[in-house]
C-alpha positions in Angstrom: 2.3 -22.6 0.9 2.9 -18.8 1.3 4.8 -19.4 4.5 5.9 -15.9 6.1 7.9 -17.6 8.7 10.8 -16.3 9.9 10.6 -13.3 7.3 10.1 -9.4 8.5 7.8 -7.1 6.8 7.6 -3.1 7.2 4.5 -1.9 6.3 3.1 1.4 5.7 0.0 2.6 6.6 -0.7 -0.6 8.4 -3.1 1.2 10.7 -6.2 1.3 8.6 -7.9 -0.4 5.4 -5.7 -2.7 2.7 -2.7 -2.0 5.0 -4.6 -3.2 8.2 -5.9 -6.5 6.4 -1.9 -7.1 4.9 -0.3 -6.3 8.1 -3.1 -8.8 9.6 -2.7 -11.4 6.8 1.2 -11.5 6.9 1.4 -11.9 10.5 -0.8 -14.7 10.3 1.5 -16.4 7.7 4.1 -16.3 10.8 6.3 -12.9 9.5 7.3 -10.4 12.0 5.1 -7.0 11.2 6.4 -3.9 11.3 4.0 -1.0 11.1 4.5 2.7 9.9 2.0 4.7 10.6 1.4 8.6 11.1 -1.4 8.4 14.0 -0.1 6.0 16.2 -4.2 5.5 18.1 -5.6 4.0 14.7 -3.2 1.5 14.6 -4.0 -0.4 18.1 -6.6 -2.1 16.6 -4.4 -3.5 13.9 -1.5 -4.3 17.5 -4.1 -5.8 19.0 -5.6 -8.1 16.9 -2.0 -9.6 15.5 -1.0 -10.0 19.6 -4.0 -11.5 20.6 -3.4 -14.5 17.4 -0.1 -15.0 18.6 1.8 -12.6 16.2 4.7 -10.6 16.4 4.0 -6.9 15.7 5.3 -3.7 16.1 4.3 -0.1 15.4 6.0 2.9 15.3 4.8 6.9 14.8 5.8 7.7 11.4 5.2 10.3 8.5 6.9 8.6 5.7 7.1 12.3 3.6 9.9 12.3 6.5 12.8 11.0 5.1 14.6 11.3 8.4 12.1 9.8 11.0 11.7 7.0 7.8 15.6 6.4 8.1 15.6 6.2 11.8 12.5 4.2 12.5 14.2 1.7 9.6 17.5 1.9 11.0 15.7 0.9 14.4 14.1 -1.8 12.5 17.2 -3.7 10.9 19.2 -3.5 14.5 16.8 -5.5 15.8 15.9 -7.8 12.9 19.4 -7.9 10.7 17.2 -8.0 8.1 14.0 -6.6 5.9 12.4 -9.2 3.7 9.4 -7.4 2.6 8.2 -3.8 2.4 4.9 -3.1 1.8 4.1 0.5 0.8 0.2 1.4 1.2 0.4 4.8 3.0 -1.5 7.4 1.1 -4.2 9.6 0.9 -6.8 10.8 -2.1 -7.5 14.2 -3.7 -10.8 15.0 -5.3 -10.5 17.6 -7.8 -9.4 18.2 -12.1 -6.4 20.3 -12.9 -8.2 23.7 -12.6 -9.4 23.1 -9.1 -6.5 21.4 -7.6 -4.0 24.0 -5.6 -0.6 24.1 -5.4 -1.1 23.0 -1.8 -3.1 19.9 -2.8 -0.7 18.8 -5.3 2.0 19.2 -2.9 0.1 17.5 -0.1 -0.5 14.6 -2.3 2.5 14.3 -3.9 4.3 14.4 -0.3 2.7 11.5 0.7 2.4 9.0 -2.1 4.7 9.9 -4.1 7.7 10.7 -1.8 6.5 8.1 1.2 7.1 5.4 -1.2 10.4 6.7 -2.4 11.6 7.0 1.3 10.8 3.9 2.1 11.9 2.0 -0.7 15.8 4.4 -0.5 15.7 3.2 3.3 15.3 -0.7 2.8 17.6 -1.0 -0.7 21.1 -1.0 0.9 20.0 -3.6 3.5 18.0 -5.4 1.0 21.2 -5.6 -1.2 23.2 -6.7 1.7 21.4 -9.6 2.7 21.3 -10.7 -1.0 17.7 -10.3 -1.8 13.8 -8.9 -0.8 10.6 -8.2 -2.0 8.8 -4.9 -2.3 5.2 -4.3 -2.8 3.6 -0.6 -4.0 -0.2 -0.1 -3.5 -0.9 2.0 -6.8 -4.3 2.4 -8.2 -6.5 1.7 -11.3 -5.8 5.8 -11.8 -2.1 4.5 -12.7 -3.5 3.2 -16.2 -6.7 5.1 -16.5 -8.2 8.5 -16.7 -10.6 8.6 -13.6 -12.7 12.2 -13.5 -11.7 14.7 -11.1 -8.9 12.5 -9.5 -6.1 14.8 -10.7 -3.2 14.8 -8.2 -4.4 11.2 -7.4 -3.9 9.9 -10.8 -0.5 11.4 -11.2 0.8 10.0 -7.4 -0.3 6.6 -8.6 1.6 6.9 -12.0 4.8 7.9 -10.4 3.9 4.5 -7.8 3.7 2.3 -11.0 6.6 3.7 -12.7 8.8 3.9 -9.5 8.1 0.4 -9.6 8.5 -0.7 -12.9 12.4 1.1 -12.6 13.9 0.1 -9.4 12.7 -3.8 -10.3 14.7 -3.1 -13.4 17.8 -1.2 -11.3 18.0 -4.6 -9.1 16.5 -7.2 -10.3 20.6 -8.5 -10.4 20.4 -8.3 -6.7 17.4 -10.6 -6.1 15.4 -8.0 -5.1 11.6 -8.1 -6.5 9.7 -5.1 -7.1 5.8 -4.8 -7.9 2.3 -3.0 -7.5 -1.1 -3.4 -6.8 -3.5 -1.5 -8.4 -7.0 -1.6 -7.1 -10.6 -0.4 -8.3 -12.7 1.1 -5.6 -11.7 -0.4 -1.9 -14.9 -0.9 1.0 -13.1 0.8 3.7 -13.6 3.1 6.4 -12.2 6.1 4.4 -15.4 5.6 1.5 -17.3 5.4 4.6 -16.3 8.7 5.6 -16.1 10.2 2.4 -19.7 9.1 2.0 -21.2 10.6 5.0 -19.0 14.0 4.7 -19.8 14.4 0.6 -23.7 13.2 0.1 -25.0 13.1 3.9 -28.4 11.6 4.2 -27.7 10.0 0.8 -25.0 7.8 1.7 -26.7 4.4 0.9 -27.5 5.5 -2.3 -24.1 6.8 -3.5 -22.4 3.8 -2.4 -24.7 1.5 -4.5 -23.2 3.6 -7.4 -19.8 3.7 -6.4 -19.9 -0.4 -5.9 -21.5 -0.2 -9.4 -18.9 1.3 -11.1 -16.8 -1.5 -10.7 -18.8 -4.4 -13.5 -18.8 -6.8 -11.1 -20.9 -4.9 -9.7 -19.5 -4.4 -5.9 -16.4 -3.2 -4.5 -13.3 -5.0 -3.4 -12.6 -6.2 0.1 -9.2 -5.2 2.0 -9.0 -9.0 2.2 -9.0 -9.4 -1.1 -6.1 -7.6 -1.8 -4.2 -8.5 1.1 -4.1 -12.5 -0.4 -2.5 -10.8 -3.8 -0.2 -9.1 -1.6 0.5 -12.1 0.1 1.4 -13.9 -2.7 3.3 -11.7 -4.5 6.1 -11.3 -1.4 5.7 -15.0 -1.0 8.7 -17.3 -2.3 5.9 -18.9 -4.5 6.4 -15.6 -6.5 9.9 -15.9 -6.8 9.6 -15.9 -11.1 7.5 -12.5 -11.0 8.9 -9.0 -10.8 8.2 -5.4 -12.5 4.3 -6.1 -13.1 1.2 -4.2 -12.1 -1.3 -6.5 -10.9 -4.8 -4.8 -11.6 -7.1 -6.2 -9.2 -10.2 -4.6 -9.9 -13.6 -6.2 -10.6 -13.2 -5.4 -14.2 -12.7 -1.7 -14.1 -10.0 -1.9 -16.3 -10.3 -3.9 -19.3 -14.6 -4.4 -19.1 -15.4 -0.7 -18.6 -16.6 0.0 -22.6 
């Protein structure tokens, strides 16, 4: 079950975090990974690991706000592949900050990159996807897409525009085979809280973690892992009946936050 064999997958952000563990997890499943990443040095790691298991992997340099490198490096892709079974969007970065503190240049920034990345992506793999007669793809959205989170701002609204970008181009081709849905995660252990623990409460970093993990009710956060066996499933064949759903995966946030 959830064989990858013989299947290619493009994958953004593959470098670091949830897109390191999916780029990991698919290759293991036998599919031939394709990563697109902005700073090509944090994704060696990701190279590595897949070559030394016996996996097919690629990476290229990439800013997916780009819609020109994102056409070339896909165009690059498909001559050597014919195809693209799977794309995988999980490129994008956070904003801290309400309405009144958020720039122009935040917004922007934001918007560039989550909102736009995907929508390159996705406008670069739909005419091949059509061709071949079918494909999946997968959009890392957030809890924020459904739910007010404070001082998330520019976040929250990239992440809407994820789940309803979704929601409409799995409508627009669900006649051409091609499956469309997102993830939408609670609060992630990666090296980005990490970082954003020791630059925002230094000394105290221990202690602000506890109450990040406790906002979730289960009382932790999730593991890249974790959502990297959702992702796997949902671009597996054994999800061939489900397309234009949000799949909260979020210890509760969600529905048992009262």
């Amino acid at each position: 079950m959830f064989s990858l064999h013989n299947k290619t997958a493009i994958i953004t952000g593959g470098g670091s975090g949830i897109g390191k563990a999916i780029a990991e997890c698919f290759a293991f499943q036998g599919a031939s990974i394709f990563i697109l990443e902005l700073n090509a040095s944090s994704v060696e790691e990701t190279v590595k690991k897949i070559v030394s298991a016996g996996g097919s992997v690629q990476a290229f340099t990439c800013n997916v706000a780009d819609q020109h490198q994102v056409g070339e490096v896909v165009r690059n892709i498909i001559e050597q592949t014919g195809r693209v079974d799977m794309l995988v969007n999980c490129a994008g970065i956070a904003h801290i900050g309400k309405l009144e503190s958020t720039t122009e240049t935040d917004f922007e920034r934001v918007f560039q990159v989550n909102v736009k990345g995907v929508y390159n992506t996705m406008h670069a793999v739909i005419a091949q996807m059509k061709k071949q007669g079918g494909g999946v793809i997968l959009n890392l959205a957030s809890v924020a897409s459904s739910v007010g989170i404070a001082d998330r701002f520019a976040y929250s609204m990239s992440k809407g525009a994820v789940l309803t970008m979704t929601l409409s181009v799995a409508k627009d081709y669900i006649k051409e085979n091609i499956r469309c849905n997102c993830i939408s995660p609670a609060r992630v252990h990666t090296s980005f809280v990490d970082g954003f623990l020791k630059t925002n409460y230094p000394g105290k970093e221990e202690e602000m973690f506890e109450k990040l993990s406790q906002t979730q009710p289960i009382g932790r956060m999730g593991r890249p892992d974790e959502i990297a066996m959702l992702a796997l499933y949902l671009c597996s064949d054994e999800a061939s009946f489900v397309t234009g759903t949000d799949y909260p995966i979020d210890g509760g946030f969600i529905r048992l936050n009262n």
